[in-house]
N, C-alpha and C positions, 0 to 999 in steps of 0.2 A: 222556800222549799227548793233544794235544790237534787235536781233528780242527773241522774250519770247516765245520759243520752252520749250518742255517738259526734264525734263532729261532722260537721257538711260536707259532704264529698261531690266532690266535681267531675262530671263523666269526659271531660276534654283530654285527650291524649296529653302525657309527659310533654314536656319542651326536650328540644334535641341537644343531647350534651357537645358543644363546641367546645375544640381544638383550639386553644390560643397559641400551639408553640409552632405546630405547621399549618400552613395555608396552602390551599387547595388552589392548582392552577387550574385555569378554566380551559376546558377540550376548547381544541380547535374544531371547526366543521370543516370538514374536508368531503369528499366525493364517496366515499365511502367503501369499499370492494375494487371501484371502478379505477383506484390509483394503480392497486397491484396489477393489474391487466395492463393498465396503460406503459408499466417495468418490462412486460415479460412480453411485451408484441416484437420488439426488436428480436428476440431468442427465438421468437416461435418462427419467425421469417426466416433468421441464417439457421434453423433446424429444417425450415422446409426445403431449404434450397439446397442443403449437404444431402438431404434422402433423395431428392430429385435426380444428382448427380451422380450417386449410388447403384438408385436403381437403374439409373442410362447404361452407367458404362456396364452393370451386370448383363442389361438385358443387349447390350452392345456384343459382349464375350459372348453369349448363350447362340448369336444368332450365328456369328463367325464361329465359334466349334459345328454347329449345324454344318455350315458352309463345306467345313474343309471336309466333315464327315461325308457329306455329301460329294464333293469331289474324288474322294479315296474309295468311293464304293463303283460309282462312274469308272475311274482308272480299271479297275478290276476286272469291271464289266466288258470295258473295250478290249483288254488282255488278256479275258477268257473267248472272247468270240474271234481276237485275231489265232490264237491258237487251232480254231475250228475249221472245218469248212466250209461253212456259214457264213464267215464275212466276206463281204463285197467289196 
């Protein structure tokens, strides 16, 4: 007696179709993130040291215009009271 049942079916995942013609190189382990940083610290140092020197000689200029503005208004000052007769 021959009855038309199904064949047996196996519930195991496919096997995985391998590549014969390329082969897979294997990653290296490397550090992870931590390489890029280790590139970019020399940048970050000669960036810190070009802003350092930026904002010196800026705030170098800012103090000297004070300076001289300060002197020019003094001059005036003495120029206006020699003119008077008020000064001693």
């Amino acid at each position: 007696m021959a009855t038309n049942a199904p064949p047996a079916t196996n519930n195991s995942p496919p096997a995985p179709a391998t590549n014969t013609k390329t082969t897979a190189k294997p990653k290296k382990k490397v550090a992870g993130s931590s390489v890029s940083y280790a590139k970019n610290v020399p940048l970050l140092i000669i960036t810190g040291i070009f802003l350092f020197f930026v904002l010196y000689y800026l705030l170098k200029a800012k103090k000297s215009d004070e300076e001289r503005l300060k002197r020019k208004i003094d001059a005036e000052i003495r120029k206006k009271l020699y003119y008077t007769d008020d000064y001693y």
